[in-house]
N, CA, C and O atoms as a Tripos MOL2 file, in Angstrom:
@<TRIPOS>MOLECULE
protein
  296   295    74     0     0
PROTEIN
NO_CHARGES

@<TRIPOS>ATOM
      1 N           0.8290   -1.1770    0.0000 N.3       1 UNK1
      2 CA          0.0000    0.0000    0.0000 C.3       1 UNK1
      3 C           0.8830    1.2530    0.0000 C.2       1 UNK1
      4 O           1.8870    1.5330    0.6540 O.2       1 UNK1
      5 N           0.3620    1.7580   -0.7100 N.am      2 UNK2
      6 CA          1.2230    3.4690   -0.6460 C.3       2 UNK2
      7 C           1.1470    4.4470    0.0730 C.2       2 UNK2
      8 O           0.2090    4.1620    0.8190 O.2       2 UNK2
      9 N           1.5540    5.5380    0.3860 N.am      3 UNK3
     10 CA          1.3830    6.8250    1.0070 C.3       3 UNK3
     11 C           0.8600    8.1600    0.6950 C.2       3 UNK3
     12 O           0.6990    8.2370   -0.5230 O.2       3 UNK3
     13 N           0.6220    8.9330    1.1260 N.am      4 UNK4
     14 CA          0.7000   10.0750    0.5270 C.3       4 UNK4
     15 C           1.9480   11.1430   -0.0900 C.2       4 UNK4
     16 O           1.9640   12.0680   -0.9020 O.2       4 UNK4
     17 N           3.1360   10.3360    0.9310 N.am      5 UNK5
     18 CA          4.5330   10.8870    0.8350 C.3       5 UNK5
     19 C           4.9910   10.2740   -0.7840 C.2       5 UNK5
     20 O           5.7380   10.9310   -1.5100 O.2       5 UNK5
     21 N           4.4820    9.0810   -1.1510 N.am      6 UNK6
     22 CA          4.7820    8.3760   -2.3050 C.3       6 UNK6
     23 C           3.9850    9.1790   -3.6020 C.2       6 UNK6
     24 O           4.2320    8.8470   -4.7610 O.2       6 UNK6
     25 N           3.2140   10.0370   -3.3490 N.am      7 UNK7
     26 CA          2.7800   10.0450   -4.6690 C.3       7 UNK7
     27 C           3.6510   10.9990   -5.4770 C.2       7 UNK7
     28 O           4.5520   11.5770   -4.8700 O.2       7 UNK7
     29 N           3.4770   11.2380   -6.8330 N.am      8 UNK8
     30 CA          3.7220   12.2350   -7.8790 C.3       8 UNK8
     31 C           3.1170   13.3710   -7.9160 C.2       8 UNK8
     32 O           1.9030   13.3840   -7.7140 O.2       8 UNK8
     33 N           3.8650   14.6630   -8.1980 N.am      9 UNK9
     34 CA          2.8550   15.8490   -8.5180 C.3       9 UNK9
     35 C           1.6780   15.2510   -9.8610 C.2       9 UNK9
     36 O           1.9870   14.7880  -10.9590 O.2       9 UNK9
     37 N           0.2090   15.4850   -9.2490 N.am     10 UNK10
     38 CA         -0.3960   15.5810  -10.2080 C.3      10 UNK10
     39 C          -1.5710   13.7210  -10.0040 C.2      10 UNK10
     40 O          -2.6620   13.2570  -10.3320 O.2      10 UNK10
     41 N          -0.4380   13.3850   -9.3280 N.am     11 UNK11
     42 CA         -1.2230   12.1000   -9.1400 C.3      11 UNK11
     43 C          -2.1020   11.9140   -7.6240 C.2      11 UNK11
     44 O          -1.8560   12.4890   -6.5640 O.2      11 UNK11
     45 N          -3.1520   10.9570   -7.8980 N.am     12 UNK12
     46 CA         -3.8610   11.0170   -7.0810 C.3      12 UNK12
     47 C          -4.6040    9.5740   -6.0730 C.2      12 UNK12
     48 O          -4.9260    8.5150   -6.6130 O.2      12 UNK12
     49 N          -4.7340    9.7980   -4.8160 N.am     13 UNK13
     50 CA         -5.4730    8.5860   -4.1690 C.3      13 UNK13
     51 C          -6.7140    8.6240   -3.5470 C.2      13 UNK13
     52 O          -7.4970    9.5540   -3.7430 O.2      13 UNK13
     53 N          -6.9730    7.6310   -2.7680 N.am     14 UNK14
     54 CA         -7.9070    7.5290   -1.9930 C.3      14 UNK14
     55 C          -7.5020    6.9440   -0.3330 C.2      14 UNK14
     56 O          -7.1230    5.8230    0.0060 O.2      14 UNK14
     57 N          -7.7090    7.9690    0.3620 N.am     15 UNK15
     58 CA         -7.2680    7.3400    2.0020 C.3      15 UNK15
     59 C          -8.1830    6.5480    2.5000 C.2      15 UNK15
     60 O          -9.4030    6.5700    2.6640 O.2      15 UNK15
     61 N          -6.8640    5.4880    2.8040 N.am     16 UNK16
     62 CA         -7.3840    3.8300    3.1180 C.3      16 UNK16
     63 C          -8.1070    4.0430    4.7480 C.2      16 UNK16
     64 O          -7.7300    4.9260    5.5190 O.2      16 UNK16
     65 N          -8.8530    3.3650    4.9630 N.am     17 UNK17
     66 CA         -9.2970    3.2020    6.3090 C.3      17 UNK17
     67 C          -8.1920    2.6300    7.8550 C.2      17 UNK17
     68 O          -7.9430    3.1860    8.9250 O.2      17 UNK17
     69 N          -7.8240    1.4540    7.3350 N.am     18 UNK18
     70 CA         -6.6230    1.7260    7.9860 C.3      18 UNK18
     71 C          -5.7450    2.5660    8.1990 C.2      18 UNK18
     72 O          -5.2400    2.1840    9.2550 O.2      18 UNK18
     73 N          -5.1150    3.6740    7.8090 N.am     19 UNK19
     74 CA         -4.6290    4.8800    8.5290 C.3      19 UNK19
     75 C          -5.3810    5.7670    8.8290 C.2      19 UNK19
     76 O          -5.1140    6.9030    8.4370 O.2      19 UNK19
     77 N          -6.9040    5.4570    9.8520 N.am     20 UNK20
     78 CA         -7.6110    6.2170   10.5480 C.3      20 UNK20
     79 C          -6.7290    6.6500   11.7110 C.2      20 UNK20
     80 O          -6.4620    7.7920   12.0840 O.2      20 UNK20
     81 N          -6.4870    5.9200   12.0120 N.am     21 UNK21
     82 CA         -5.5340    6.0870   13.8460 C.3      21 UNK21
     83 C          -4.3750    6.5720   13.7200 C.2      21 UNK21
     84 O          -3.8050    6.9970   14.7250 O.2      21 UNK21
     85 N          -3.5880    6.6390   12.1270 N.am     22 UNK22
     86 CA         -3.0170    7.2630   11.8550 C.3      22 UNK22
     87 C          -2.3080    8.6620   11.8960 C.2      22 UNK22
     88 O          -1.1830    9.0410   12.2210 O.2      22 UNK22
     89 N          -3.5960    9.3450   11.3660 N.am     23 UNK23
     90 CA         -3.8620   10.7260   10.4780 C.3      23 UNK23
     91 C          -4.0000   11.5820   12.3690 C.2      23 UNK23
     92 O          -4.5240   11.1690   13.4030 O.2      23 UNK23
     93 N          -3.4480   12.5230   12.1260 N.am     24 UNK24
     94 CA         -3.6320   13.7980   13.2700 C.3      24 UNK24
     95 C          -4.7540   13.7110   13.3930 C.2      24 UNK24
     96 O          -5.2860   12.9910   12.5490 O.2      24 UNK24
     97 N          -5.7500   14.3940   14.5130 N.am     25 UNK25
     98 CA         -7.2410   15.0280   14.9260 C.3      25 UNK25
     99 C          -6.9660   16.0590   14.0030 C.2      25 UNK25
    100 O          -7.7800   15.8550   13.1030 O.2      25 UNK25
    101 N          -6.1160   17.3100   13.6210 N.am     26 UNK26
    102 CA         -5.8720   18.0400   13.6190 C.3      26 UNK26
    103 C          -6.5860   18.1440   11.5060 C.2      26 UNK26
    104 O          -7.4750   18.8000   10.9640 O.2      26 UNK26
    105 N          -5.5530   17.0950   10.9940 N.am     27 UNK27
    106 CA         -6.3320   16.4230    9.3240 C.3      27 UNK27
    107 C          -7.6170   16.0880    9.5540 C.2      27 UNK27
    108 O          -8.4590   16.8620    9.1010 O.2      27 UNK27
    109 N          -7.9680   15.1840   10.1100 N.am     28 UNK28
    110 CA         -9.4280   14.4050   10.1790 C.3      28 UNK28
    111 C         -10.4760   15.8700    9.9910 C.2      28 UNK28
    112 O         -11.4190   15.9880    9.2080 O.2      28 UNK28
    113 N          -9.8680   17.0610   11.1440 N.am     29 UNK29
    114 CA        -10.9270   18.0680   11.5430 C.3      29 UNK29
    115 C         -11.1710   18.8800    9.8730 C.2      29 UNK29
    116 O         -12.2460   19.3670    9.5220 O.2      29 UNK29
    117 N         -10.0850   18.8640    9.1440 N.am     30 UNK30
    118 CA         -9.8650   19.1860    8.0740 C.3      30 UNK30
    119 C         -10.2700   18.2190    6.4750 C.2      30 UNK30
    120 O          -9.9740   18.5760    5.3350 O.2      30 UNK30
    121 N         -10.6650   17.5450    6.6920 N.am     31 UNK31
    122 CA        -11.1770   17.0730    6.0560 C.3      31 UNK31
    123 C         -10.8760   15.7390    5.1320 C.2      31 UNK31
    124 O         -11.4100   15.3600    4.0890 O.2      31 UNK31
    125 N          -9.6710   15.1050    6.0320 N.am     32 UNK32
    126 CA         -9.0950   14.0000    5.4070 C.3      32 UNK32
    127 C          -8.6930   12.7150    6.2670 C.2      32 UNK32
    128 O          -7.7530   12.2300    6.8970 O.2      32 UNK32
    129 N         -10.7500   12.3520    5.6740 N.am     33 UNK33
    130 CA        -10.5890   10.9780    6.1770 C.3      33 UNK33
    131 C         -10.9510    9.6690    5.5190 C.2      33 UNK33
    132 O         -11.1530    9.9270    4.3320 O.2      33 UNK33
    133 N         -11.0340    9.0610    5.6270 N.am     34 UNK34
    134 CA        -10.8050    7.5390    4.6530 C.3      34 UNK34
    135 C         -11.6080    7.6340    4.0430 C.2      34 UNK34
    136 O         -12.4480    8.4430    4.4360 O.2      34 UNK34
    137 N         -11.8050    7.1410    3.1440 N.am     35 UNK35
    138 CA        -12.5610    7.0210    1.4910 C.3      35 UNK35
    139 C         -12.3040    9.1590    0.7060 C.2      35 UNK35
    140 O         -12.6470    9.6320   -0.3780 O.2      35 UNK35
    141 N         -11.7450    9.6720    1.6520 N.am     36 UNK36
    142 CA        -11.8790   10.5160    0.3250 C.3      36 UNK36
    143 C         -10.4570   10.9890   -0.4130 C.2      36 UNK36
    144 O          -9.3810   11.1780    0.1540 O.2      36 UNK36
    145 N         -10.7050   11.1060   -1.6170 N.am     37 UNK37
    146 CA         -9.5180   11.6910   -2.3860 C.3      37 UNK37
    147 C          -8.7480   13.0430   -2.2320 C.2      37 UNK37
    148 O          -9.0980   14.2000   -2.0010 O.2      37 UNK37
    149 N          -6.9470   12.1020   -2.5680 N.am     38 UNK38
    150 CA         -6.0470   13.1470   -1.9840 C.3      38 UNK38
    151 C          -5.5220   13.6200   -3.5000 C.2      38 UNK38
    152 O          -6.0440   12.9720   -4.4070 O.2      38 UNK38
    153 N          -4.7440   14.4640   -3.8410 N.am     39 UNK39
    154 CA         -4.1200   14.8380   -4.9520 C.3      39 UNK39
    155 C          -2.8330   15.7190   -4.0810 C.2      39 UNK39
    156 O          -2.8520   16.5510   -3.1730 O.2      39 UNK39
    157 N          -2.0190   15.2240   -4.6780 N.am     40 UNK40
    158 CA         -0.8490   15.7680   -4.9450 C.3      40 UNK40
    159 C           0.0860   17.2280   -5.7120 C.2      40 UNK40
    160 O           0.8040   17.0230   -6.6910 O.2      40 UNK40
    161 N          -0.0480   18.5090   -5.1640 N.am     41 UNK41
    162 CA         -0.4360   19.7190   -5.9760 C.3      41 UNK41
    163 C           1.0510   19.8530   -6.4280 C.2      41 UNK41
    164 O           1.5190   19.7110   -7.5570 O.2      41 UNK41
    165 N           1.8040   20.2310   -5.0040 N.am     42 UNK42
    166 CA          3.3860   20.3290   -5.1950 C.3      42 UNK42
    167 C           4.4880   20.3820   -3.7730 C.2      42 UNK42
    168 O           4.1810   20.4300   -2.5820 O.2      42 UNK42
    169 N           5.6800   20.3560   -4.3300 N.am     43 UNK43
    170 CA          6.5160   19.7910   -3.0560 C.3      43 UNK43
    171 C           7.4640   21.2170   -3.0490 C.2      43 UNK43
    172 O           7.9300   21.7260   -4.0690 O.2      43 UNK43
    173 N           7.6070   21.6480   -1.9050 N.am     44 UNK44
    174 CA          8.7010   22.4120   -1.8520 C.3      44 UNK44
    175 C          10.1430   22.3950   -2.1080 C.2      44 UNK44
    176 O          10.5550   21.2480   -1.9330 O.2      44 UNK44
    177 N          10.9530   23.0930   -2.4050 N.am     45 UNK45
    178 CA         12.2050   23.2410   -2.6120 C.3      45 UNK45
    179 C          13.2580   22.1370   -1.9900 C.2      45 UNK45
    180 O          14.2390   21.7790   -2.6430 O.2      45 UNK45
    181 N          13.0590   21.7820   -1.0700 N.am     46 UNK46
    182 CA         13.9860   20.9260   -0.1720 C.3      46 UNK46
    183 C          13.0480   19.3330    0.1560 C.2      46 UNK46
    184 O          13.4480   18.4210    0.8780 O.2      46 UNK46
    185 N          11.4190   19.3850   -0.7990 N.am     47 UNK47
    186 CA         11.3800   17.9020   -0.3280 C.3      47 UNK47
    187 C           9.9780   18.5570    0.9210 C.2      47 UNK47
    188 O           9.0740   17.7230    0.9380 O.2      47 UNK47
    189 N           9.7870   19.3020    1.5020 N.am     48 UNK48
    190 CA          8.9920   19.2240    2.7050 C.3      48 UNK48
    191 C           8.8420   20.6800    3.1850 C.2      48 UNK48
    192 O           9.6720   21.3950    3.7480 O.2      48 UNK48
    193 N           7.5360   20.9460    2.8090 N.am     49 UNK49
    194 CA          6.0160   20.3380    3.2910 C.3      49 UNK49
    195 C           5.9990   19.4550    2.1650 C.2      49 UNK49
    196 O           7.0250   19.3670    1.4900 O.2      49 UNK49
    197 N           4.6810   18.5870    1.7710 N.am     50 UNK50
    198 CA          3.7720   18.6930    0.7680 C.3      50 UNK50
    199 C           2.5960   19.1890    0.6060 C.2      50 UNK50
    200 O           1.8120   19.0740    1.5470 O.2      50 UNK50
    201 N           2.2240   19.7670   -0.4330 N.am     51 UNK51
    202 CA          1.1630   20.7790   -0.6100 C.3      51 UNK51
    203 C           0.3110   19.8060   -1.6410 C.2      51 UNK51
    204 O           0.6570   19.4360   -2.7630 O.2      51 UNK51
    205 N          -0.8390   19.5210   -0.9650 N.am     52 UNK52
    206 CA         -2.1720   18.3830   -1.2260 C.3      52 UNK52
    207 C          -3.2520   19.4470   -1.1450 C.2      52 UNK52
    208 O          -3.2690   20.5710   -0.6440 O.2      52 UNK52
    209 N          -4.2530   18.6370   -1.8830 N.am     53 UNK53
    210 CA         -5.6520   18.9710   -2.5380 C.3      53 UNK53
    211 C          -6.6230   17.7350   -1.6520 C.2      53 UNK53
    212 O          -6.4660   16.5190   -1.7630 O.2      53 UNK53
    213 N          -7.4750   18.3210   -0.9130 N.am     54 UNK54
    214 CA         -8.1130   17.3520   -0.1420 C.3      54 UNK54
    215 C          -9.9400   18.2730   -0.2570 C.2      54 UNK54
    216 O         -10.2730   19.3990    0.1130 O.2      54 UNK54
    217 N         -10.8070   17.0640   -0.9840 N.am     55 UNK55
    218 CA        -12.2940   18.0160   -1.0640 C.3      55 UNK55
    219 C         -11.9660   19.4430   -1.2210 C.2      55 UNK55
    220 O         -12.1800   20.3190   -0.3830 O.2      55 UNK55
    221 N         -11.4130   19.5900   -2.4060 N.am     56 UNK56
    222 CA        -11.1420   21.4620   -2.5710 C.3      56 UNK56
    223 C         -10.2810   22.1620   -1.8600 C.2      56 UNK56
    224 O         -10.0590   23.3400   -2.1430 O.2      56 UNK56
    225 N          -9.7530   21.6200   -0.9670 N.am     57 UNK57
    226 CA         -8.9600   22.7560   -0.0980 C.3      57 UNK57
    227 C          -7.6460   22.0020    0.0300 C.2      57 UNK57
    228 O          -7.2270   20.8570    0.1970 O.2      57 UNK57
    229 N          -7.2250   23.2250   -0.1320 N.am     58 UNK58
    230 CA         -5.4140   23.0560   -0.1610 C.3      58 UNK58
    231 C          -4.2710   23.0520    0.8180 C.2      58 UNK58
    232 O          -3.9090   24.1710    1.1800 O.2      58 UNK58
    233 N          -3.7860   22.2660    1.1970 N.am     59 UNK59
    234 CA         -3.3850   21.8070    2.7400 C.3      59 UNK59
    235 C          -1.7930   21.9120    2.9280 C.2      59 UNK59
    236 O          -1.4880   20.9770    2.1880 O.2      59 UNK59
    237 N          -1.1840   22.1570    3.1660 N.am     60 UNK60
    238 CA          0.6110   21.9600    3.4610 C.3      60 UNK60
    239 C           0.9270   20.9870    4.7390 C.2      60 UNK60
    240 O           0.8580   21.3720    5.9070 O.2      60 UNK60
    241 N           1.3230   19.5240    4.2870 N.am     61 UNK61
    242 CA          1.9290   18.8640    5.2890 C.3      61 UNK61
    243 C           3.2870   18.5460    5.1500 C.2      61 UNK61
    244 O           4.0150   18.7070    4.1710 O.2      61 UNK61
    245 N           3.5490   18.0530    6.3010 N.am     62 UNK62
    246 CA          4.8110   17.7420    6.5950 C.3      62 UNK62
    247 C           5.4920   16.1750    5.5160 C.2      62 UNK62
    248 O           4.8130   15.5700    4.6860 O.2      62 UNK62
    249 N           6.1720   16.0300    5.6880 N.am     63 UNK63
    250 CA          6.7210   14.4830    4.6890 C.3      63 UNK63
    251 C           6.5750   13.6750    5.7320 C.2      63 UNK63
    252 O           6.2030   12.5710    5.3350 O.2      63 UNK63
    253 N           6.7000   13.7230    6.9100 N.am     64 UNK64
    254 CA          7.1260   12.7560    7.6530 C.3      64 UNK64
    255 C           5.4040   12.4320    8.2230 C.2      64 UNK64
    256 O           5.1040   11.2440    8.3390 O.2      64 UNK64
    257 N           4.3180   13.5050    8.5630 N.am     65 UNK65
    258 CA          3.0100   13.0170    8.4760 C.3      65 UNK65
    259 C           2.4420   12.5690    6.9780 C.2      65 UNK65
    260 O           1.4890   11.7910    7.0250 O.2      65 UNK65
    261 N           2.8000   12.8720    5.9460 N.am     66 UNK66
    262 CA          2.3170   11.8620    4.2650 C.3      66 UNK66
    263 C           2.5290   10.6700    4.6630 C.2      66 UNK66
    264 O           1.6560    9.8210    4.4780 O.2      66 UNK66
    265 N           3.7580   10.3380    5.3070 N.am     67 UNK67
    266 CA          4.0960    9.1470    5.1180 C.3      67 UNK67
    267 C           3.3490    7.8880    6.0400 C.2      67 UNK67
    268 O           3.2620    6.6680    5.9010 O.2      67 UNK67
    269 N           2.9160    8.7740    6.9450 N.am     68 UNK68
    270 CA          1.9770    7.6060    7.6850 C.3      68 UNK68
    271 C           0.5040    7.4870    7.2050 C.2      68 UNK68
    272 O          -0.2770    6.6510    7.6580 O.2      68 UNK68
    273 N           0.1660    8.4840    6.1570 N.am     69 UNK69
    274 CA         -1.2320    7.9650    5.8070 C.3      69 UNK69
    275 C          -1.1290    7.2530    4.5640 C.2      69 UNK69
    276 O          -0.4090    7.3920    3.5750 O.2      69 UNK69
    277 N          -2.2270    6.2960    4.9440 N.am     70 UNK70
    278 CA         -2.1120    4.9200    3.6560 C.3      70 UNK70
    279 C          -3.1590    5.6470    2.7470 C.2      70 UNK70
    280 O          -4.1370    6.3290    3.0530 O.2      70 UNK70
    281 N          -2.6450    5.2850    1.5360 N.am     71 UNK71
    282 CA         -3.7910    5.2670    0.3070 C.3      71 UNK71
    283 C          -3.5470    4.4590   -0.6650 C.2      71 UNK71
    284 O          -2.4690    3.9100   -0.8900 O.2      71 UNK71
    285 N          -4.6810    4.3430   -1.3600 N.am     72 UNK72
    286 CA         -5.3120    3.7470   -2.8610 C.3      72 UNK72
    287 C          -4.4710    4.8250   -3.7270 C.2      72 UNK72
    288 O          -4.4660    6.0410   -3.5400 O.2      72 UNK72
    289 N          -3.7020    4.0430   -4.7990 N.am     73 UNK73
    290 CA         -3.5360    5.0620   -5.5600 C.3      73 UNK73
    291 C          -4.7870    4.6860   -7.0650 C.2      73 UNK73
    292 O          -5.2260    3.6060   -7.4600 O.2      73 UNK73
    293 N          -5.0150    6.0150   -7.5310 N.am     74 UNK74
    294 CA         -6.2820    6.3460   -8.4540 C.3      74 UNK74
    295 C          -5.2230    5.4290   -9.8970 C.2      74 UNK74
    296 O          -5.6890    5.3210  -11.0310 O.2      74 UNK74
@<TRIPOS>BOND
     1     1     2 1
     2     2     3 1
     3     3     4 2
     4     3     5 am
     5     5     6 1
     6     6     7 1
     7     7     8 2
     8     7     9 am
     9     9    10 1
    10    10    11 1
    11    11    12 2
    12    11    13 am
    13    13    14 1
    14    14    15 1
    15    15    16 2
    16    15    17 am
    17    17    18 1
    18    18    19 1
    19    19    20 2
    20    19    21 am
    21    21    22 1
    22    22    23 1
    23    23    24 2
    24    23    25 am
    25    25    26 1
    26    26    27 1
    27    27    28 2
    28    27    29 am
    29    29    30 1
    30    30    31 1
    31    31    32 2
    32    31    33 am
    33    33    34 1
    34    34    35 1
    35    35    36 2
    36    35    37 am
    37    37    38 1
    38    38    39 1
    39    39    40 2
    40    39    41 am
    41    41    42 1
    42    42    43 1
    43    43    44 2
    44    43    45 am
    45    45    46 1
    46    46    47 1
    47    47    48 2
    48    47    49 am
    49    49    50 1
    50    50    51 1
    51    51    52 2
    52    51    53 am
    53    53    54 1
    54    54    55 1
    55    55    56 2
    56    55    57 am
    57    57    58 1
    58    58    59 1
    59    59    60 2
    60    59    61 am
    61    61    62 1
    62    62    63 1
    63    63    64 2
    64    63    65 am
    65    65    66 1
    66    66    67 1
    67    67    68 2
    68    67    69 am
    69    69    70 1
    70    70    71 1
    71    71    72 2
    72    71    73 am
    73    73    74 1
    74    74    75 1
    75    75    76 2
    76    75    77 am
    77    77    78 1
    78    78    79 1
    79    79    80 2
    80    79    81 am
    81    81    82 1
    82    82    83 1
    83    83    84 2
    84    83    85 am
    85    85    86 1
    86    86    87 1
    87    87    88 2
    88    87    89 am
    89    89    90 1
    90    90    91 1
    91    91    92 2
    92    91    93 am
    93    93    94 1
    94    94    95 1
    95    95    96 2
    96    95    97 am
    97    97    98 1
    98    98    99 1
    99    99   100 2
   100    99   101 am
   101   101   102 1
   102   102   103 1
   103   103   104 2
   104   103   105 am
   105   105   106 1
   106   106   107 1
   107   107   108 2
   108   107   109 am
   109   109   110 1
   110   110   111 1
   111   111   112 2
   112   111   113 am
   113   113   114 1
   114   114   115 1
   115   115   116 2
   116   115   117 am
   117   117   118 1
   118   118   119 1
   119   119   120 2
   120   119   121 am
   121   121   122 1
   122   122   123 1
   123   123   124 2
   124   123   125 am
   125   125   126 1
   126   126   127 1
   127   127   128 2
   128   127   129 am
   129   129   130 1
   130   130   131 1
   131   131   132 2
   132   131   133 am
   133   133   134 1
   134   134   135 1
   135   135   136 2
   136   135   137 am
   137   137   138 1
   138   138   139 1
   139   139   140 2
   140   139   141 am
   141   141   142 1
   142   142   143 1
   143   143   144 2
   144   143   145 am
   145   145   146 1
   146   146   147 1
   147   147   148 2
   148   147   149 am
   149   149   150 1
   150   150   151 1
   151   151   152 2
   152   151   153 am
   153   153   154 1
   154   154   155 1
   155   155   156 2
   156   155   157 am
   157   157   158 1
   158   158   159 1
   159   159   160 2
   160   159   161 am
   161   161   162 1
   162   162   163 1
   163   163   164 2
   164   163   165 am
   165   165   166 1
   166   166   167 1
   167   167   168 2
   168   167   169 am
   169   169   170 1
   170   170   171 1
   171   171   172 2
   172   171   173 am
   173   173   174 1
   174   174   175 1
   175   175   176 2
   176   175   177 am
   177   177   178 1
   178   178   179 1
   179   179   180 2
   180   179   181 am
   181   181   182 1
   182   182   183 1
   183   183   184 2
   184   183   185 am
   185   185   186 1
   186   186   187 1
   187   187   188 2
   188   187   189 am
   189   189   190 1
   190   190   191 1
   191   191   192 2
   192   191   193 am
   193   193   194 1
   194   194   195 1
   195   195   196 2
   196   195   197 am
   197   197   198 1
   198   198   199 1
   199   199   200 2
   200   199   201 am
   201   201   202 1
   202   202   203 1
   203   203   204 2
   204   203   205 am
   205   205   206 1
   206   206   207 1
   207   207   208 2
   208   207   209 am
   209   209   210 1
   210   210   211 1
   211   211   212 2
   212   211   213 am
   213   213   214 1
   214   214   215 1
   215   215   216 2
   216   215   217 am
   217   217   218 1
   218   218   219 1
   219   219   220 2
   220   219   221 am
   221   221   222 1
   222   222   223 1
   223   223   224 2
   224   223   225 am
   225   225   226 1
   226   226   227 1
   227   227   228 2
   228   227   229 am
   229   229   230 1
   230   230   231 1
   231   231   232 2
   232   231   233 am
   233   233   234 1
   234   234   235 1
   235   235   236 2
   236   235   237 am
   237   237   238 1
   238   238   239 1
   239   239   240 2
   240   239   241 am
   241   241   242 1
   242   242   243 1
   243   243   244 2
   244   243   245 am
   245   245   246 1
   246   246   247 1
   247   247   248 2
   248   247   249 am
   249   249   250 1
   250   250   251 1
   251   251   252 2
   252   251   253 am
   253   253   254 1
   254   254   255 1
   255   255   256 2
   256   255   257 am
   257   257   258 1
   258   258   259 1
   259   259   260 2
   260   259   261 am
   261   261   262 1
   262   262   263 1
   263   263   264 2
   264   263   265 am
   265   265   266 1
   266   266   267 1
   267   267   268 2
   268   267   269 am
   269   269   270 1
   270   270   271 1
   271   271   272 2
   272   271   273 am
   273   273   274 1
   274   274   275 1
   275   275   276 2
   276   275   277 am
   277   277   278 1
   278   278   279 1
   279   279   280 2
   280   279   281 am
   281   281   282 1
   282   282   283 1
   283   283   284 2
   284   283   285 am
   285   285   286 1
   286   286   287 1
   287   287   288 2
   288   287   289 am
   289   289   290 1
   290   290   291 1
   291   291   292 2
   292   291   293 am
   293   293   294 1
   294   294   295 1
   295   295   296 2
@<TRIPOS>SUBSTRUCTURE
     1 UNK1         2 RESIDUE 1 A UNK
     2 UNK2         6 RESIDUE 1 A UNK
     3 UNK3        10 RESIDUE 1 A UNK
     4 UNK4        14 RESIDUE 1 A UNK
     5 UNK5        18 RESIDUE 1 A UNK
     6 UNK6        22 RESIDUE 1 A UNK
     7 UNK7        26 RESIDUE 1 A UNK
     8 UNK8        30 RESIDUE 1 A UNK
     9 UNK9        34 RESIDUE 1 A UNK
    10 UNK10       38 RESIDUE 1 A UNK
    11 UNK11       42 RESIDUE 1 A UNK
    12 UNK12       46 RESIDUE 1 A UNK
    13 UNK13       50 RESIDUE 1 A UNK
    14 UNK14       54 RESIDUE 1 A UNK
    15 UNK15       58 RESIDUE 1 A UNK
    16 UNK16       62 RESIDUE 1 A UNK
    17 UNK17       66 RESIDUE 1 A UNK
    18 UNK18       70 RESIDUE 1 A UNK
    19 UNK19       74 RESIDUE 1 A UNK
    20 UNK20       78 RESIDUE 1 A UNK
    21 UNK21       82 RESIDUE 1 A UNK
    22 UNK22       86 RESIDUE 1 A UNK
    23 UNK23       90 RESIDUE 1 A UNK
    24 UNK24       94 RESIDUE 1 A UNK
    25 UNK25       98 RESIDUE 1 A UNK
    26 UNK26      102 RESIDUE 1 A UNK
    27 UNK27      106 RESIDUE 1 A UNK
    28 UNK28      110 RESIDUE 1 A UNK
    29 UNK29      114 RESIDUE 1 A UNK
    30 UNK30      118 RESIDUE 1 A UNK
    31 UNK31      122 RESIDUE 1 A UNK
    32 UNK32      126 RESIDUE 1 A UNK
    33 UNK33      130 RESIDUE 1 A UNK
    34 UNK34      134 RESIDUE 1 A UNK
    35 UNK35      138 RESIDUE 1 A UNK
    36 UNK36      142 RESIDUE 1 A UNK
    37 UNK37      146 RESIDUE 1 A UNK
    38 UNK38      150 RESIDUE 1 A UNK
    39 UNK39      154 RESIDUE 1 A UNK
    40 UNK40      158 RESIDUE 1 A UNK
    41 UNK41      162 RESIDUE 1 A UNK
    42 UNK42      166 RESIDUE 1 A UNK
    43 UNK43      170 RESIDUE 1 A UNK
    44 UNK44      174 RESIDUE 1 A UNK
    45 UNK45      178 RESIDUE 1 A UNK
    46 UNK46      182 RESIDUE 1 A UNK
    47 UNK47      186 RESIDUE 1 A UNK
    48 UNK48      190 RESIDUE 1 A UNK
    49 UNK49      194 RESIDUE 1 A UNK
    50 UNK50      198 RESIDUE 1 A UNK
    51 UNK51      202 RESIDUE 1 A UNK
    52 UNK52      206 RESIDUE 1 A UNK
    53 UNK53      210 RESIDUE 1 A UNK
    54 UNK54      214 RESIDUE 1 A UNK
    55 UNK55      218 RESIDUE 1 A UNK
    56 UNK56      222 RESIDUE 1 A UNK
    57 UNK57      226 RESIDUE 1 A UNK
    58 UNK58      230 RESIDUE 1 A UNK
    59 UNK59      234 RESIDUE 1 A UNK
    60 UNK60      238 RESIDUE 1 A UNK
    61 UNK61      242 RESIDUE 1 A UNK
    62 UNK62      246 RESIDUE 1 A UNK
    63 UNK63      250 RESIDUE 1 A UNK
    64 UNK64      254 RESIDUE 1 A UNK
    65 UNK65      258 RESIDUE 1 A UNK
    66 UNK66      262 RESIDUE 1 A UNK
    67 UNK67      266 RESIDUE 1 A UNK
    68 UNK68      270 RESIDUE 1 A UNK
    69 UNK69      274 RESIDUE 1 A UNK
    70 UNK70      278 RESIDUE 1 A UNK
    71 UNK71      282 RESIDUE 1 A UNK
    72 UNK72      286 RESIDUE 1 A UNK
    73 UNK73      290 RESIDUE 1 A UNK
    74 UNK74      294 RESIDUE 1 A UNK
C-alpha cells in the first residue's frame, strides 16, 4: 500500500481506512478521512512540506506526516 509521501505531482489517491488512527485530529478536523480523495499539488524546494488537494482545499503537510497515511492510488 502506498502513502501520501509516495505520490507524484499531479497524481492522485484515496485514504485507506486503515490509517484512521493514523492521520492527526488536527487532518481528520480538516477534512481528510478515509474514502476521500487526496491529490498531490506540489513539493517544496527541499522535499517538505507537501502541498495536497483534499475536497477542494489546499493543505501543506509535513513528509514525515504523508508518510503515515495509507492510500489507494487512483
Amino acid at each position: 500500500m502506498s502513502t501520501i509521501a509516495t505520490l507524484n505531482i499531479g497524481e492522485k489517491g484515496i485514504i485507506s481506512e486503515e490509517s484512521l488512527d493514523r492521520i492527526p485530529l488536527k487532518l481528520l478536523e480538516m477534512g481528510c478521512l478515509p474514502g476521500t480523495e487526496v491529490a498531490l499539488i506540489q513539493v517544496a524546494p527541499l522535499n517538505d512540506p507537501l502541498y495536497i488537494c483534499v475536497n477542494g482545499s489546499h493543505l501543506a503537510i509535513r513528509r514525515e506526516t504523508a508518510g503515515k497515511i495509507l492510500i489507494t492510488k487512483m
